[in-house]
Each structure stands twice: as structure tokens, then as C-alpha cells.
N, C-alpha and C positions, 0 to 999 in steps of 0.2 A: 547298309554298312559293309566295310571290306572285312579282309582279315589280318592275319600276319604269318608272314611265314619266316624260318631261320632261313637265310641264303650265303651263310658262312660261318666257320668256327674256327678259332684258335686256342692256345694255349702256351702258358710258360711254366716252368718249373725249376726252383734254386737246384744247383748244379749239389749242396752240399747233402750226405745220405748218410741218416743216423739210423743203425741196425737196433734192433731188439737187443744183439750182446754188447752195445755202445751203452745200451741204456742200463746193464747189467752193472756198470762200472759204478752208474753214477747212482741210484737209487737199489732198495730191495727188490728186486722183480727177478722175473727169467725171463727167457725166449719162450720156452714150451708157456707160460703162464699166462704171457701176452699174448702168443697166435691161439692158443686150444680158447680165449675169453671174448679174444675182439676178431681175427684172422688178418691180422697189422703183423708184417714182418719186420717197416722200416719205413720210414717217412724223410720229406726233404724240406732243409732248413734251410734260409735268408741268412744271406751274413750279414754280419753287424752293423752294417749299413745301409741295406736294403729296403727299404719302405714299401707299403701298398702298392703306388704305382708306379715303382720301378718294375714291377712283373707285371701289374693291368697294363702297362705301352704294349711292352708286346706281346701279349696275348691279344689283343684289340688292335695291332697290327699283321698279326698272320690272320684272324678273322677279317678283316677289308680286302689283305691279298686273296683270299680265300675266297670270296664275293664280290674279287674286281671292281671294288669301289673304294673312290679317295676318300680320306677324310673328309676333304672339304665339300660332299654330298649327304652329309650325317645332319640330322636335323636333332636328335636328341642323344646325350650318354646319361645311362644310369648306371654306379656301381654300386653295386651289393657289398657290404664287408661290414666286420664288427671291430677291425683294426687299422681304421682310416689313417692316412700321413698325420693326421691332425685330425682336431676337431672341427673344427675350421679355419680354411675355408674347405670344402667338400675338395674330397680326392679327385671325383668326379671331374671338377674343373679344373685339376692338375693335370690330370688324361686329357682333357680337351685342346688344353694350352700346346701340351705334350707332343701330339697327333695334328695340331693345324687347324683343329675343326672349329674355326671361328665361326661358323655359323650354327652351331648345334646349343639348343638348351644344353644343363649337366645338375647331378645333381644327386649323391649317394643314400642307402634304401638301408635300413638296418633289420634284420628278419632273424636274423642269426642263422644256422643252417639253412636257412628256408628263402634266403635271399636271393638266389640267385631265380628261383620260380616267381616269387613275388614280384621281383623284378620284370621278368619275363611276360608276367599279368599285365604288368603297369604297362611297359611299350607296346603290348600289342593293345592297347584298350587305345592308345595316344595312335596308332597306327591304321586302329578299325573305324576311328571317328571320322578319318581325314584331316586330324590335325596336323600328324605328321607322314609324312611316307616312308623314313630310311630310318633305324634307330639302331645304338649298340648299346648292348647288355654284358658287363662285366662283371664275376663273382672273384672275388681276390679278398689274399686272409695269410697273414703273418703272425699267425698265431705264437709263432714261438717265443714272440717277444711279452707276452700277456701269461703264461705259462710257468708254475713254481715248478723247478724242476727238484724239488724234493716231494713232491706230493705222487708217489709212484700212482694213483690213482687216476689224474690227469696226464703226466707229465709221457705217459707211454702213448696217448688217444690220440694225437693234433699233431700235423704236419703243415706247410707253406704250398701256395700255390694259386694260380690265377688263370681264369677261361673267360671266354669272351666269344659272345656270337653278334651278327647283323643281323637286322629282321627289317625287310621290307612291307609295304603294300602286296597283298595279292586277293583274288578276287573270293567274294564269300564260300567258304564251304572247304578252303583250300588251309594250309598252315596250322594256326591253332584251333583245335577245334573244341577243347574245352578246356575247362581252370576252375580248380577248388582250391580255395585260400582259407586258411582259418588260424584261430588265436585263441589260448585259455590263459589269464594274466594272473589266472590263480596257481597257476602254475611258475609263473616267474625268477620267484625267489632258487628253484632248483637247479634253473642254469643260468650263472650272473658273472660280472663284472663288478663284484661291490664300491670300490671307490674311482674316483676319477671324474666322477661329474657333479651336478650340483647338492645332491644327498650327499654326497662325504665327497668334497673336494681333497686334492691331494693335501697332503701334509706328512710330516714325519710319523706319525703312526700310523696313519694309515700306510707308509709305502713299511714300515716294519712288519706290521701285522699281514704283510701278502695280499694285502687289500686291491692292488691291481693287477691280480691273477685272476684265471677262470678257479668258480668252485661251484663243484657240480654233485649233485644226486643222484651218484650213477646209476644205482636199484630203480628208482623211480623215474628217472628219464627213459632206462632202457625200457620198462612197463609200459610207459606212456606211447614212445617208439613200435614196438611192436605192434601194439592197435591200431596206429590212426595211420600208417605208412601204407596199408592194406588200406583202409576204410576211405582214404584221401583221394587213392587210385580210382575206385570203385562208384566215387561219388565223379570224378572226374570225368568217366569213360560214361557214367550217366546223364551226365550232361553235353557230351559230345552225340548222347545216340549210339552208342558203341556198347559192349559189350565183353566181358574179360576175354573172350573166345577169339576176339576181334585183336588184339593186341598181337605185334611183330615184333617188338623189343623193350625192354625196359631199361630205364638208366635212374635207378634208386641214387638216395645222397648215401656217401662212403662213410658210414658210422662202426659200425658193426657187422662182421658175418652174419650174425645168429639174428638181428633184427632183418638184413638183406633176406635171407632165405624165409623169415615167416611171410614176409611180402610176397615174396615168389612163390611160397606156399598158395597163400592168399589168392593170386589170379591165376592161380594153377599154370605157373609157365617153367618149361624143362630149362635149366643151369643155362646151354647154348643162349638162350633169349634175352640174359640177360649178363649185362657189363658192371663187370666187379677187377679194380685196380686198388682197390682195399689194404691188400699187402704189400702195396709198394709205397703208398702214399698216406696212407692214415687218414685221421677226417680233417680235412680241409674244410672244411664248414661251409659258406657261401659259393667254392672253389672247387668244392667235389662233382658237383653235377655236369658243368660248363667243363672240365677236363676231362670228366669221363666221357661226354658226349663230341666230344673232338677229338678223341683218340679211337671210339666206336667206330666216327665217322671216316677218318684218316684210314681203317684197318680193313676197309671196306663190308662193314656188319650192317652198315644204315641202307637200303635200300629206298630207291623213291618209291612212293604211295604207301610205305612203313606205318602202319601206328603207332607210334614210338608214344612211351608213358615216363617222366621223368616226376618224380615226387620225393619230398623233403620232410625232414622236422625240424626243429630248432628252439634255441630261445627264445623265449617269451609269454608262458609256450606260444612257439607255432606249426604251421603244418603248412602245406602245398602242394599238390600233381596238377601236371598240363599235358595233355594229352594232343601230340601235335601229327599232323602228316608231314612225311619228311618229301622235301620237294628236291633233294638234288640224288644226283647220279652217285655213285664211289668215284672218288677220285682217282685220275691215271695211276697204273701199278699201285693199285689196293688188293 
């Protein structure tokens, strides 16, 4: 079997920026309340028109310029996101339409935070078999539009945003070198989407009742978070043959300070090792890990032969780290 390696990253971000004292207008909160609880200064919002992949295009188009390849070389897109254009048909095949890439499978991954790893699992397993050689992996999430903005609970956590990597063929031992994926569905109910699908279709009460918001368990997600974002890592790096000692960078999913730093705790790695954009963009959900790792890599922090650890939680519950060797150089003037 081969393996897979990233050979490009991009990303997009809505132009618009709601501060912590934006958010002081519209709900009970503060600034000190929000940064001293999550380390979220301010996050960026889709306008009103903006759908999923109006931001996976181009982010999945600086990732192709990024790794010098056309669309019409992609042999499969998977997006990650829990805020698809639609239900169907998959966003995925709106990006494909989008980009050219008439010869590529498509086809969107719902993980909830954890989508964009999950994701990242999928293509390279499609990539280690020889099914496929070329694949793009996008995490995109318009959260704002799913979000009661009177619930100061949620309404301060969730920003917009969309990343996007290539991942070719390369040979065993190279790219990814391990992957922990997990799920506890008893955990479910604590980060949801209640109406909108076939358990409570839409209808006039439910869109009253805030029924197509997030509602979330914050105490008991963040508990959950702290454990298993450490535990995910460690099983990853176990499976890779690796080692915490072994680790050159981390790129945690952007939830929380306070759950970042038990992780960091966890593989014992100093603040410099690891990439936190937390305060600027909030959690972007399937969105966080894929823009943090392309602005890492843009900043020149990723080094080739890197043991880079990228790991997630999310709904449903779930969980995910991959543990990858970074195969490219910094890019000019990084």
C-alpha cells in the first residue's frame, strides 16, 4: 500500500469581523467574559448570501495553486461541513461543478468539528489503496446562519470560514502516518441541530422554538473536550510508531483556549509548537483545523519532515488526530 501526503493548502475567510464589543450590543456578555472563558476576541461572518461553497471555491482553489495542479487532475472532493448549501444535492458536487473537476468522485462527510480529520482519514485510505491518486479535502461551516443570536451561550463561540488541502499518492512511510477516529453517540444529544431533518422536519414551530439553532452542553462538551483531544493525540502517535517527544507542531481544532492548552499540556509541547488563531476566528467547526494549517504553513512554522498532529472533537460525539509528515518546503518569503 502507498500513502497520502498534503501537497497544498488554501483557505478563505468572510471579509466581515464581529468583535467581542459587537457582541456586547446584541446579547448579555462582555469582552473580559468571552476572552478570560474561551480566548475568542472576534470571529468572521458570511453575508447574507454567502453559502458553503461560495468559500470552499476558493479555498480549494489557492490549495490546487498551491500544489500546481488543475482541477481537472482531482480524482475525488470530499467536504466536511454541518452547514451544507443544501441538503441535497451534496455541496461537494457544487465545488466540483464550480472548479471544472469533471472527472473527480464528490461527496460531503458530517463529523461535526471533527470533519475535516475524518475527512482527511477517508481520502487518504481512497489514496493508500490505489484507488485514487489526487484528492481534495475541504472543511467549510457558515455557522452563523444556524446560530440564535440571543442565546449569549452559543451566539459568542462560532465564526465562518473554509480550508482546503490536496493530497496526493506518495510512497509508504511518507504523509500520513497515523489516524484515530472515534464516536460516542451517547453523547449526541449534547451538541445538535434539533429540527431540519427527518425527526422534526421544518414547520412553524419548530422554526419558533429555535429549533434550527445549535444547542449545546457547554459544561459537558468542554469535559468531554479536554479528555479525549489529549487521548486522540496519543493514540494517533501510537499508531504511527511515534512518540509525544517525537512531535514538531501541533494544529488542535479552535474551540477553546483552556481545552488547547490541556492538550498541549498533555503532549508536553511549549506554546511556539503549537498554532492557535482562536482569537481571531472563533470555532469554525470542520473549518478550524484546514485554516489553521494553511496559515501555519503560509507563515513558514511547517517545516518538511515535521511531525505535525492535527486533532479534533465534535458532534456526535466525535473525535479525530492524524499524525502527518509534512512533505513541503515554506513557501517563498515565509
Amino acid at each position: 500500500m502507498s500513502s497520502a501526503a498534503i501537497i497544498g493548502t488554501g483557505s478563505c475567510l468572510p471579509e466581515r469581523v464581529l468583535t467581542n464589543h459587537d457582541l456586547e450590543k446584541m446579547v448579555d456578555t462582555s469582552d473580559e467574559w468571552i476572552r478570560t472563558r474561551t480566548g475568542i476576541r472576534e470571529r468572521r461572518l458570511a453575508d447574507p448570501g454567502t453559502a458553503a461553497s461560495d468559500l470552499a471555491v476558493p479555498a480549494a482553489t489557492r490549495a490546487l495553486a498551491a500544489a500546481g495542479i488543475p482541477a481537472t487532475e482531482l480524482d475525488l472532493i470530499i467536504v466536511a461541513t454541518v452547514t451544507p448549501d443544501t441538503l441535497f444535492p451534496a455541496t461537494a458536487c457544487l465545488v466540483q461543478e464550480r472548479l471544472g473537476a469533471r472527472g473527480a468522485a464528490a461527496f460531503d462527510l458530517s463529523a461535526g468539528c471533527s470533519g475535516f480529520v475524518y475527512a482527511l482519514g477517508v481520502a487518504g485510505q481512497f489514496l493508500a489503496t490505489g484507488v485514487y491518486r489526487t484528492a481534495l479535502v475541504i472543511g467549510v461551516e457558515v455557522l452563523s446562519k444556524i446560530i440564535n443570536w440571543q442565546d449569549r451561550n452559543t451566539c459568542v463561540l462560532f465564526g465562518d470560514g473554509a480550508g482546503a488541502a490536496v493530497l496526493q499518492s506518495v510512497p509508504a512511510g511518507r504523509g500520513i502516518l497515523g489516524l484515530h477516529l472515534g464516536a460516542d453517540g451517547s453523547g449526541g444529544s449534547l451538541l445538535t441541530l434539533p429540527a431540519g431533518g427527518s425527526r422534526l422536519p421544518a414547520s412553524s414551530t419548530t422554526v419558533q422554538e429555535q429549533l434550527h439553532t445549535i444547542h449545546m452542553s457547554g459544561a459537558e462538551v468542554f469535559k468531554f473536550a479536554v479528555r479525549v483531544m489529549g487521548e486522540a493525540s496519543l493514540k494517533a502517535l501510537e499508531k504511527a510508531g511515534l512518540k509525544k517527544e517525537d512531535v514538531d507542531f501541533l494544529i488542535p481544532h479552535q474551540a477553546n483556549i483552556r481545552i488547547i492548552e490541556a492538550a498541549t499540556k498533555r503532549l508536553g509541547l511549549p506554546p511556539k509548537k503549537v498554532y492557535v488563531n482562536l482569537d481571531r476566528y472563533g470555532n469554525m467547526s470542520s473549518a478550524s483545523i484546514p485554516v489553521a494549517l494553511d496559515e501555519a504553513y503560509r507563515a513558514g512554522l511547517l517545516l518538511r519532515d515535521h511531525k505535525v498532529v492535527m486533532v479534533a472533537f465534535g458532534a456526535g460525539l466525535t473525535w479525530g488526530a492524524a499524525v502527518v509528515n509534512w512533505e513541503l518546503d515554506p513557501p517563498k518569503g515565509a
